[in-house]
N, C-alpha and C positions, 0 to 999 in steps of 0.2 A: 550786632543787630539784635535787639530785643520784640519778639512778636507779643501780641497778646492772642491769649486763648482764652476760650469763659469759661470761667466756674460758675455754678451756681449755689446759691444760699437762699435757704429757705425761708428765711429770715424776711417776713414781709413779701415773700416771694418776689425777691429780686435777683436780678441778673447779675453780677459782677465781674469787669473786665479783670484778669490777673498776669499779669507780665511775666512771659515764660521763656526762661534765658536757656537756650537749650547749648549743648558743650559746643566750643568752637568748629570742631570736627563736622559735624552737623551744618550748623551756620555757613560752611564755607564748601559747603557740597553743593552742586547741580542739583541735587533733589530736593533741597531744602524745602522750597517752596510746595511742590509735589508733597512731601512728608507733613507741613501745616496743615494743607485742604486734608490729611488722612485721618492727623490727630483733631480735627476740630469736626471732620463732616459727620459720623455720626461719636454722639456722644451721649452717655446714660448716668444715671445719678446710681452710686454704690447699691443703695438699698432706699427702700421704701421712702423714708423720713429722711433719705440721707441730703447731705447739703453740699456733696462736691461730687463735680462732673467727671468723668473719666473717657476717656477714650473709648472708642470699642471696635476691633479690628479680626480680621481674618487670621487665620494661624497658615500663610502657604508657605510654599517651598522655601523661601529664601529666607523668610522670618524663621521656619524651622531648621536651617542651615547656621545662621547668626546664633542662634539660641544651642545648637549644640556648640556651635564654636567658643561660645563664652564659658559653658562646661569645661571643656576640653583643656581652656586658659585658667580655668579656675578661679574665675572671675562670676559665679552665681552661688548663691547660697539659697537654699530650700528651704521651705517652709515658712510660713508667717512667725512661729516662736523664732525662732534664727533670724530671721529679717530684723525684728523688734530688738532684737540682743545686737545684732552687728550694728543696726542705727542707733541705737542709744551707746554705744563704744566713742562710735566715729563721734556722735554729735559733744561728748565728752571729752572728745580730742579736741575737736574745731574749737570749744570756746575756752578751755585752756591755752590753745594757737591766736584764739584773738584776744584774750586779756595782753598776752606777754607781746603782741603786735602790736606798732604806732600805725599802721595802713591798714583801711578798712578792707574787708575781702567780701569780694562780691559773690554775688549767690546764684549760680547755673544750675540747671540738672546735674547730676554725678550718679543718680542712682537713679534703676526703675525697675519698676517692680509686674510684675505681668503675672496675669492672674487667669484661673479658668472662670467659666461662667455658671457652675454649677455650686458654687456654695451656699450654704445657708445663711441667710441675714446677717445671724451673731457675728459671722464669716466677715460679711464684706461691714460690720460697723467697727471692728475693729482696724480693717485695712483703714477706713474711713479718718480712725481717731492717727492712725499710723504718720496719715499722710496730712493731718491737720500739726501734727507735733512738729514733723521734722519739713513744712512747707516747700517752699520752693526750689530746694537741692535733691527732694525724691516727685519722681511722674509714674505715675500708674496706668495698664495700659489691661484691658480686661477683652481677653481672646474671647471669639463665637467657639470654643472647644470644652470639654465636660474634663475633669481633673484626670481620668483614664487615658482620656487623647493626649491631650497637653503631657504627660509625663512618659506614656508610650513612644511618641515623637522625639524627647529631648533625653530619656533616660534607658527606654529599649522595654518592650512586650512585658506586660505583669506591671509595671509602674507607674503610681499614681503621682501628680505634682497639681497643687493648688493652687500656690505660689510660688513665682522665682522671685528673686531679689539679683539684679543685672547691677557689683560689685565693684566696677570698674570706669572710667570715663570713656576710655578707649571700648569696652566692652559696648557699652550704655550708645554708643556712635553705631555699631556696627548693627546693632539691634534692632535700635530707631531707623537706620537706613536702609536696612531690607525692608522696611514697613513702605518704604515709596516705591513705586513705578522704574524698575531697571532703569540705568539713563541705556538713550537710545545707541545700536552700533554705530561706530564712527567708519 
């Protein structure tokens, strides 16, 4: 099942629909639907002049539970320089993988990146150019928390985090699904 979400592009100041394949794991969850109305209900553009929409979500319990648990797996890597180095690796990988491929490979989320809310422009135009290069395989999800909270939470008292980069598909699942609505007791 492919959803769209919107992005926007400032471009003539239009809207544009963008087909967001998110990992099957996801797709075939009870929350799914729950987790779309999350990532589409409120949503904000990177920075000022920016032309892509992002998420924008609460940092609670379970998303701070998922988020140490992708640590712990070792499936996060910190910092936007580190993000930029592990995605240009992978994306260096993938089309190596699809020249020597006859079948096309389709294109889901695998990575997301989650951000605080307190950076500087420079900050969020480069997340901006990040997520324009490596399209539709990374989704960015920008916490209501200041880089102090966000890294206190997921790293322990004294530690700041800006950026994660969520490493893993299995990771990238468990992340996005604490962002919905527990499903209810049985």
């Amino acid at each position: 099942m492919a959803w769209n979400i919107f992005s926007s592009h400032c471009e003539k100041n239009e809207l544009n629909k963008k087909t967001l394949r998110l990992p099957r794991q996801v797709e075939s969850d009870p929350r799914a639907q729950q987790l779309l109305h999350v990532l589409t209900a409120k949503t904000r553009v990177l920075w000022q002049e920016g032309e892509i929409k992002v998420p924008v979500a609460a940092l609670g319990s379970e998303l701070a539970t998922a988020l140490r648990s992708a640590l712990g797996a070792g499936r996060m890597i910190r910092s936007l320089e580190s993000a930029e180095h592990t995605l240009a690796a992978e994306e260096r990988g993938l089309s190596l993988a699809d020249r020597q491929s006859i079948v096309p490979r389709g294109v889901r989320v695998s990575r997301l990146l989650v951000m605080a809310d307190d950076g500087a422009e420079r900050f969020y135009r480069q997340v901006e150019r990040l997520l324009l290069r490596h399209g539709p395989r990374v989704l960015a999800v920008r916490l209501e928390v200041d880089a102090d909270t966000l890294g206190e939470v997921v790293f322990g008292p004294g530690r700041r985090a800006r950026l994660l980069l969520i490493a893993h598909k299995e990771a990238v699942s468990g992340v996005l699904l604490s962002m919905a609505d527990p499903l209810p007791a049985s």
